[in-house]
C-alpha positions as CSV (number, residue, x, y, z in Angstrom):
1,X,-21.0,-0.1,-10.1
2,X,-18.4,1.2,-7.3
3,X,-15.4,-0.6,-6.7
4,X,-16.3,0.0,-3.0
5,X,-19.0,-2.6,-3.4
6,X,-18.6,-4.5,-6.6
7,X,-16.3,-7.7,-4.7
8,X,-17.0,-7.8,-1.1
9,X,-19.6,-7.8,1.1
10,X,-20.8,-4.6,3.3
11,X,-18.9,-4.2,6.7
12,X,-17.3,-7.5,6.5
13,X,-13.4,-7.7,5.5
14,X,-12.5,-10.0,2.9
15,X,-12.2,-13.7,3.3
16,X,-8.2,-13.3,3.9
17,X,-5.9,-15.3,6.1
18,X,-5.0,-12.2,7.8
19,X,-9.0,-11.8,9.0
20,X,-9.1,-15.2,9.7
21,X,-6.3,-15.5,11.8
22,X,-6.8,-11.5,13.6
23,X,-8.5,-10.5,16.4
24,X,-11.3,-8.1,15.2
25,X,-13.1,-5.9,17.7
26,X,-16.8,-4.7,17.6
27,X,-18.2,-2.9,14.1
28,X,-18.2,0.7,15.4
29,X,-21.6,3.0,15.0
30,X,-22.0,4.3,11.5
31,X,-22.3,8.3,11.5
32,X,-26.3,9.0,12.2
33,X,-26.2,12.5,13.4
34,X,-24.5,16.2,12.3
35,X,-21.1,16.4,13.8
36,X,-18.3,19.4,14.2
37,X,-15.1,18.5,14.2
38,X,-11.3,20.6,13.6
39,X,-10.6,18.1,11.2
40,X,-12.6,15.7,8.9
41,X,-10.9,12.5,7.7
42,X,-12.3,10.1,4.9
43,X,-10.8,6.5,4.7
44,X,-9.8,4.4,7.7
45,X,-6.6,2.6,6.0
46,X,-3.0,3.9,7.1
47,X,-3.2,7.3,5.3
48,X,-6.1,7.9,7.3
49,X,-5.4,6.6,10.8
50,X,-2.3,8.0,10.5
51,X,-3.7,11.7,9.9
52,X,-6.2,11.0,12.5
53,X,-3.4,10.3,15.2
54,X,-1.1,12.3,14.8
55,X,-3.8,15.2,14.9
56,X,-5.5,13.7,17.7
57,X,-2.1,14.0,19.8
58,X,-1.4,17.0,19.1
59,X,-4.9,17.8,20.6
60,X,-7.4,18.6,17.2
61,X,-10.3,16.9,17.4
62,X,-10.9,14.1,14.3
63,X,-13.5,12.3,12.8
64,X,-12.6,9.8,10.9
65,X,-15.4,8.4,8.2
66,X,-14.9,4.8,7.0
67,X,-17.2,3.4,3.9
68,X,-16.7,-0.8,5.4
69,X,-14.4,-1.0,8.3
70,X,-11.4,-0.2,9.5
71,X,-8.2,-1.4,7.3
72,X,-11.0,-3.0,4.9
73,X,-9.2,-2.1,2.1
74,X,-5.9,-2.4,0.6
75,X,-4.4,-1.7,4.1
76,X,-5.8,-4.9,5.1
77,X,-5.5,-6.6,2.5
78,X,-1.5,-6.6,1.0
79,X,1.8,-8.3,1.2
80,X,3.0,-6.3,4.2
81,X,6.3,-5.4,2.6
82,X,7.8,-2.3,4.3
83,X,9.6,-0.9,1.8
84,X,12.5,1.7,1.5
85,X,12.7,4.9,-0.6
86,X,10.1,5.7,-3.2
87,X,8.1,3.1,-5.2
88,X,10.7,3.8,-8.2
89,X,14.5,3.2,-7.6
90,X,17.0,6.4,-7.2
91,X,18.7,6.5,-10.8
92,X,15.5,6.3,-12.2
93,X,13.9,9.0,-10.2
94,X,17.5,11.6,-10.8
95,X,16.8,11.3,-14.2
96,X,12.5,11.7,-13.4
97,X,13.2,15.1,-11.1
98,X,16.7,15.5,-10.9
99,X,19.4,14.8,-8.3
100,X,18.4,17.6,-5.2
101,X,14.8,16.9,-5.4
102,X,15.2,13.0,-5.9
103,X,17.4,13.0,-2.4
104,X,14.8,15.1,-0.6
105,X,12.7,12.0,-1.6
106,X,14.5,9.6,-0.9
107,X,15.4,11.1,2.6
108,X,11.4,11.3,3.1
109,X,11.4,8.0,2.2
110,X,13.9,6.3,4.7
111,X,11.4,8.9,7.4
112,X,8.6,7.1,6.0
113,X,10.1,3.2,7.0
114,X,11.7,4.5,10.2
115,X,8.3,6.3,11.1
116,X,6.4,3.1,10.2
117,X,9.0,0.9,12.1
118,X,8.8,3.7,15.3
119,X,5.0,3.6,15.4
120,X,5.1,-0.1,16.2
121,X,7.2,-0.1,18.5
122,X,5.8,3.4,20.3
123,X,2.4,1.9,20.4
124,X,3.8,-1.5,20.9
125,X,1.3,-3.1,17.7
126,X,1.8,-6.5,17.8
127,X,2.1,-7.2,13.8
128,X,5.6,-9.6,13.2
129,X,7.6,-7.0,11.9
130,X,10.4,-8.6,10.6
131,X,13.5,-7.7,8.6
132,X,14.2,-8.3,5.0
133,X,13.4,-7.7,1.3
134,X,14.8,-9.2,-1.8
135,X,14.3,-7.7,-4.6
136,X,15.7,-10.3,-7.7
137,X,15.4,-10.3,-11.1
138,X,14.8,-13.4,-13.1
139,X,16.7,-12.0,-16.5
140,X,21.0,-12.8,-16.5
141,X,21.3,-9.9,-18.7
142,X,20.3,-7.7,-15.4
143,X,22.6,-9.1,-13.2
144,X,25.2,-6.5,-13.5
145,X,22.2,-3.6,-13.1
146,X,21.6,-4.9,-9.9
147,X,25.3,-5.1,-8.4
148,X,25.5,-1.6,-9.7
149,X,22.5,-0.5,-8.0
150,X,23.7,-2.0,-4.4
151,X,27.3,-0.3,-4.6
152,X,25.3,3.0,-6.3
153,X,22.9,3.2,-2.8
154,X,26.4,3.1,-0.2
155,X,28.1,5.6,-2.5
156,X,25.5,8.0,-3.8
157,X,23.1,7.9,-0.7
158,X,25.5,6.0,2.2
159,X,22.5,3.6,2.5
160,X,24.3,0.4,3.5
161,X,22.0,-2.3,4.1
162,X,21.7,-3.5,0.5
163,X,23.7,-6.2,-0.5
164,X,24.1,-8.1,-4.0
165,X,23.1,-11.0,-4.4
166,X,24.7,-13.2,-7.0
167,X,22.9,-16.7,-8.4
168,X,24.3,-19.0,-5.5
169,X,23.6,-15.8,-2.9
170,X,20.0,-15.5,-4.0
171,X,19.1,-19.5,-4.3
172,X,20.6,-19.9,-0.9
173,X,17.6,-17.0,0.5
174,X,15.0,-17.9,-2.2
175,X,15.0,-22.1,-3.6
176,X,13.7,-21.0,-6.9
177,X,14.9,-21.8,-10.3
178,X,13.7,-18.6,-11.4
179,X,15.9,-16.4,-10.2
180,X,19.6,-15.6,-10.9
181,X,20.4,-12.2,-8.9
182,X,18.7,-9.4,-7.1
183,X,19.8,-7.0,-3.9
184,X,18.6,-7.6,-0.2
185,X,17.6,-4.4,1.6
186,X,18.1,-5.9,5.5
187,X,16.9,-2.9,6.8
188,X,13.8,-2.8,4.4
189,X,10.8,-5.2,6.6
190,X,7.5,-7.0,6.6
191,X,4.8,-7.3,8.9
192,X,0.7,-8.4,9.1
193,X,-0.9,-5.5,7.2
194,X,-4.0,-5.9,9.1
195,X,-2.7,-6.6,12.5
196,X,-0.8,-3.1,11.7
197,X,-3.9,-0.9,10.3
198,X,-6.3,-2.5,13.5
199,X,-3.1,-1.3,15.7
200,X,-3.2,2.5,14.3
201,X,-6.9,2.3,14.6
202,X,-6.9,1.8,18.2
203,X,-4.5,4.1,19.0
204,X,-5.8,7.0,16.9
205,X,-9.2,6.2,19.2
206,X,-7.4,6.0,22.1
207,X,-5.7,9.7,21.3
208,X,-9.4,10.8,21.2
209,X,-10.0,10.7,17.3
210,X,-13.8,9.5,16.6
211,X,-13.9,6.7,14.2
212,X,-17.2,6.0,12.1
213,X,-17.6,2.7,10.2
214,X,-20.0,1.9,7.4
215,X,-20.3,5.7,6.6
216,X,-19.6,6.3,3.3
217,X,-19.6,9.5,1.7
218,X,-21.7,10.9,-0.7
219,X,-20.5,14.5,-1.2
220,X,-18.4,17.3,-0.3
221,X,-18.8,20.4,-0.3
222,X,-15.7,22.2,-0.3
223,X,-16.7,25.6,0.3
224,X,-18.5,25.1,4.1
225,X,-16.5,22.0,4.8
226,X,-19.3,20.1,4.9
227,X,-18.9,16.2,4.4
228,X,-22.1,14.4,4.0
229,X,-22.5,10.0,4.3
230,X,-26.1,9.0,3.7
231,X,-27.8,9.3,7.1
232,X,-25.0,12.8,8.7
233,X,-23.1,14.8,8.5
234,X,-19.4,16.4,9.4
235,X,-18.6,19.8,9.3
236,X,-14.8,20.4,9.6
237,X,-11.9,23.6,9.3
238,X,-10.2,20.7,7.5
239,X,-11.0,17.4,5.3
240,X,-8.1,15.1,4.6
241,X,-9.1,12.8,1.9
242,X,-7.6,9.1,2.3
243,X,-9.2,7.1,-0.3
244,X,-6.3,5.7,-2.7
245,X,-7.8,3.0,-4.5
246,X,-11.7,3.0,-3.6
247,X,-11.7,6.6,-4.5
248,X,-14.7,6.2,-6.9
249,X,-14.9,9.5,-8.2
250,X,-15.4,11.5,-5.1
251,X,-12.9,14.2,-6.6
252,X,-12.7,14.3,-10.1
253,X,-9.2,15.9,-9.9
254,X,-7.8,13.0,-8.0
255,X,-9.5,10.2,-10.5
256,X,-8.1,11.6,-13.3
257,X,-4.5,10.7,-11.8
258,X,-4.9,8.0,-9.4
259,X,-6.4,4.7,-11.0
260,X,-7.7,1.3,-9.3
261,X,-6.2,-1.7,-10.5
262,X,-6.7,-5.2,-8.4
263,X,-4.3,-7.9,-7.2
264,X,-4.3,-10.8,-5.5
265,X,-3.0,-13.1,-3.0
266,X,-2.7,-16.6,-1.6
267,X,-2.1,-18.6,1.1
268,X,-0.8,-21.9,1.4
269,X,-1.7,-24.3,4.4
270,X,1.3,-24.3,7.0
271,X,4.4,-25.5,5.6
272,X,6.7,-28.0,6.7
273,X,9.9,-26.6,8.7
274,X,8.0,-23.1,8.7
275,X,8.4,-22.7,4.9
276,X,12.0,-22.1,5.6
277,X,12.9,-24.8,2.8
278,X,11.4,-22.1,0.3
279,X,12.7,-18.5,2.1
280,X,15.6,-20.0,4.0
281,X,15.8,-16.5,6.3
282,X,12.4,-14.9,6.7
283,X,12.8,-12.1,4.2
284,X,10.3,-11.1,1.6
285,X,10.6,-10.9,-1.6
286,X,9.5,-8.8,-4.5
287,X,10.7,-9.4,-8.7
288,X,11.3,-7.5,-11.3
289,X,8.1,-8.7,-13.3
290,X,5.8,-5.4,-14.1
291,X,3.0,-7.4,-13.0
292,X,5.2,-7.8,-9.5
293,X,5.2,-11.5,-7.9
294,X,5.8,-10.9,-4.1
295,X,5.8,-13.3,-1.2
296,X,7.0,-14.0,2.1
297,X,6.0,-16.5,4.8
298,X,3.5,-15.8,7.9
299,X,3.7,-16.1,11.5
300,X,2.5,-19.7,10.9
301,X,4.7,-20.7,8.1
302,X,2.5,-20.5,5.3
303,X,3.7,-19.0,2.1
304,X,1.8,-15.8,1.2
305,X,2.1,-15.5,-2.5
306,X,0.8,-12.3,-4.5
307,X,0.4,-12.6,-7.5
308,X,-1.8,-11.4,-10.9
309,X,-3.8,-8.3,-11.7
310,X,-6.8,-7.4,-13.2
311,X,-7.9,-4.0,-14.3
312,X,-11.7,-3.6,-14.5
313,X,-14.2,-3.4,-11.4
314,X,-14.6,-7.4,-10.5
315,X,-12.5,-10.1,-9.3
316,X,-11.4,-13.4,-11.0
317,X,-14.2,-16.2,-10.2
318,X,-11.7,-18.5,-8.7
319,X,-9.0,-16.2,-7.0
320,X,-7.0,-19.4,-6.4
321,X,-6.7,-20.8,-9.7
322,X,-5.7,-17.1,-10.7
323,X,-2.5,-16.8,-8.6
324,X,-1.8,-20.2,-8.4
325,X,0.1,-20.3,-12.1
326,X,2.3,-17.0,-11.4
327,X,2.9,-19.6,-7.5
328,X,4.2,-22.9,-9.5
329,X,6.2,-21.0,-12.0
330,X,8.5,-19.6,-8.7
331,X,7.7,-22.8,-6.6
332,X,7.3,-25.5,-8.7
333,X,8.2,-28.0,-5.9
334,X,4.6,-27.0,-4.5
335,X,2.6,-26.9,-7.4
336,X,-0.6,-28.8,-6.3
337,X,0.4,-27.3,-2.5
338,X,-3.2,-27.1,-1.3
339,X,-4.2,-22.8,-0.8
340,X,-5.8,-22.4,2.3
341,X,-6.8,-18.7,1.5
342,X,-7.2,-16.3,-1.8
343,X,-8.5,-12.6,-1.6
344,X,-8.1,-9.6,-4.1
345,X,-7.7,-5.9,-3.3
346,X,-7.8,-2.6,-5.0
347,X,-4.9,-0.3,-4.8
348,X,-4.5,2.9,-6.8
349,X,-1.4,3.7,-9.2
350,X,-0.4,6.7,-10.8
351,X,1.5,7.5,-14.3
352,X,4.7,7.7,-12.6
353,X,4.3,5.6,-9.8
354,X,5.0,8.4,-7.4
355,X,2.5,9.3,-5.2
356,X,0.0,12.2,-6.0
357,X,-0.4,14.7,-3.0
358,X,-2.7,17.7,-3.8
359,X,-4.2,20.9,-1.6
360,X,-7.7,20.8,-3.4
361,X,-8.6,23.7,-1.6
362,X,-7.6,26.0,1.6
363,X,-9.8,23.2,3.5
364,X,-9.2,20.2,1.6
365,X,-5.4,18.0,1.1
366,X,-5.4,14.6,-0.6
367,X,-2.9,11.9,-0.5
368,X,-3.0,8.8,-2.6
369,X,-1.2,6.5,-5.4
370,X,1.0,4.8,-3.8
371,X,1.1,2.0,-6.7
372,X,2.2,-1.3,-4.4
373,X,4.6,1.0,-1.7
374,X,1.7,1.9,0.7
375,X,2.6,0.4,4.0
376,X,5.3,3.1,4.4
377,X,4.3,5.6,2.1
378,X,1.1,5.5,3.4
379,X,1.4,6.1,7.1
380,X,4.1,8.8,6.2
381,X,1.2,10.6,3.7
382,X,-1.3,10.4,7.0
383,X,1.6,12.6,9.2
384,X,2.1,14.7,6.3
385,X,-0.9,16.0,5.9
386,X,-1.3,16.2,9.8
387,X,1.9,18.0,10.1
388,X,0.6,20.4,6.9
389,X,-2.6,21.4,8.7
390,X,-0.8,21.8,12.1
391,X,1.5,24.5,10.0
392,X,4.8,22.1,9.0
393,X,3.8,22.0,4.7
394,X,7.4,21.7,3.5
395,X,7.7,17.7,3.2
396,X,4.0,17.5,1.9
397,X,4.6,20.2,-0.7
398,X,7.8,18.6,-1.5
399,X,5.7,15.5,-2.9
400,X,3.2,17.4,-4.0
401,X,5.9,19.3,-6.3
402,X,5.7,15.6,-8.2
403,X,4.1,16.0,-11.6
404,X,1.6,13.0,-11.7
405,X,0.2,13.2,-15.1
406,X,-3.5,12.3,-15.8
407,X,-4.7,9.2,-17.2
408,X,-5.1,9.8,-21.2
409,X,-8.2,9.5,-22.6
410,X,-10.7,11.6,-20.9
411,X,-13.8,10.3,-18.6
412,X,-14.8,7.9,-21.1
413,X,-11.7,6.3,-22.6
414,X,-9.7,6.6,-19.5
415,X,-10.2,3.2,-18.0
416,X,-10.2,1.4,-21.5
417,X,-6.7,3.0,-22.3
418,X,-5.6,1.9,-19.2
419,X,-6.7,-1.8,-19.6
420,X,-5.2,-1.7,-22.7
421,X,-1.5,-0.3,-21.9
422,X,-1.6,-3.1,-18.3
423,X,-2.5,-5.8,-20.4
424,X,0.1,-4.9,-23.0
425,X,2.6,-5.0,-20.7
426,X,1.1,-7.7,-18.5
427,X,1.5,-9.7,-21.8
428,X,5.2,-9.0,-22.1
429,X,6.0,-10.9,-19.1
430,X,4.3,-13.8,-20.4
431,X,6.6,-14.1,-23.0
């Protein structure tokens, strides 16, 4: 079974509000024929489309191969949080790497937001971006961890733009008992993940990169450069593979440190005063849970609430009923709220929860495990590896320097382990 197929239908995005409530174009041709191309990418999320653009303007020619559609994944598919910095916080990664390479991350970081933020407005992608992320804890004994963090960001890395937020501070953004303090990141956003992904897609085509949909692929061969889907073929000077969580094995190198895991999301019907009565400002909000709650409110005032995760290849029965515990436990006061919508996705993770960027071969760069950060992290990866093959490799080898362990237990115990260690944890914040 491939996680590619195992919880979704062929070509057809997943039964989400945000394809429900999207303008989709045309299903493109699938890839029939034996192309040339400079450069050869697989996946169609942002890592992708953003490698395919910013190759195509700089005048390569692309061909980008797509297994569904494009955006059909996890780029389609998440809480459309655009995040700041690295997917773990600054003290922790001085003490991962140290303090000069943790600052050339996080500077690559803040480029990643701004770039995401830039590329919006540039190609004027009509997605909500709006400002805002919360980040609060639901633990008293953490409150003082978090004002320390906030003052730690102004004087360490004269990042401003997060504030503490005390109990009253972070009930007045957030009217849930469940939380008693947290930091807001004003220049962190959010946006409609899919509205974004269609937006890059469009504008990678209209640069002149060639986009195939429903053209998986079956094999590489590193050597020629040769990329082979079921009915053609692409030969490329360069393949750029942009797989993250639906990797499925196509490099073993790559699935031994970048796993799938699935999570899930809801949507309410439209709320009344626009949902404001729950997220008084707009802002989104992520906890300190390791299996991560995360929610903010769409362009129609519905809540979209993510949360719950599973860790083998299918989906809960009854998405709904899955994330709708995790929902009353924040919201109580809209427990039996009707949900309108409830979809699952696959991202991929790593050890660490850095990202793992690897030159495979002299052809061949991969970018993936973004672990719940991929709406900036994973555009940025797509320029990187643009900018590496146009000659610029110091900011992707500066990530790739990132040891990203494998996953213990060899081919066969890999995934088990990993089920086991989630669900240990997972169980944790159940009690």
């Amino acid at each position: 079974m491939k996680l590619l197929f195992a919880n979704d239908q062929p070509g057809q995005y997943p039964p989400s509000y945000y394809a429900a409530t999207t303008q989709i174009g045309p299903i493109r041709p699938a890839l029939t024929s034996a192309e040339r191309a400079d450069v050869c990418v697989i996946g169609a999320g942002y890592t992708g489309l953003s490698a395919a653009l910013h190759l195509a303007e700089a005048g390569l020619s692309v061909t980008v191969l797509e297994a569904h559609r494009v955006g059909w994944g996890a780029s389609g598919r998440n809480g459309g949080q655009v995040a700041t910095g690295q997917r773990v916080d600054q003290p922790e990664l001085e003490r991962l790497v140290g303090k000069d390479h943790a600052r050339a991350l996080w500077a690559l970081g803040a480029e990643a937001k701004s770039l995401v933020k830039s590329l919006i407005k540039r190609l004027q992608i009509d997605c909500a971006l709006t400002p805002g992320i919360a980040y609060l804890t639901r633990r008293a004994k953490d409150t003082e961890e978090y004002r320390h963090y906030a003052a730690f960001m102004a004087e360490r890395y004269d990042y401003p733009h997060m504030r503490f937020l005390d109990r009253d501070a972070a009930g007045q953004e957030v009217n849930s008992p469940a939380y008693v303090a947290g930091v807001l990141d004003s220049d962190a956003a959010h946006l409609n993940p899919l509205k974004y992904v269609l937006g890059l897609g469009a504008a990678a085509e209209h640069a002149g990169a060639q986009i195939f949909e429903n053209s998986q692929v079956i094999k590489i061969d590193r050597d020629t450069g040769r990329v082979f889907t079921k009915h053609g073929t692409v030969t490329a000077e360069h393949i750029l593979l942009a797989t993250n969580g639906y990797h499925d094995g196509l490099v073993p190198e790559v699935s031994t440190r970048v796993m799938p895991i699935n999570n899930f999301i809801v949507a309410t019907e439209p709320l009344p005063n626009d949902g404001r009565d729950l997220i008084a400002n707009n802002i989104a909000v992520a906890d300190d849970k390791f299996v991560v709650n995360y929610f903010r409110l769409s362009e129609d005032g519905r809540l979209l609430f993510g949360g719950g995760e599973t860790y083998g290849y299918r989906f809960p029965n009854d998405i709904r009923a899955f994330v709708r515990k995790p929902l009353q436990e924040i919201f109580p006061q809209i427990a039996d709220m009707p949900l309108a919508y409830g979809w699952g996705g696959t991202l991929g993770i790593t050890m660490t929860r850095l990202p793992h960027f690897a030159r495979l071969s002299p052809k061949m760069l991969s970018a993936a495990g973004y672990s719940g950060q991929g709406v900036t992290l994973a555009t940025h990866a797509g320029k990187l590896m643009a900018d590496t093959v146009l000659g610029e490799a110091e900011s992707f080898e500066t990530i790739a320097r990132l040891r990203t362990l494998p996953f213990p237990g060899g081919k066969a115990l890999r995934w088990p382990l990993l089920v086991a260690g989630m669900s240990y944890y997972a169980s944790r914040d159940r009690l």
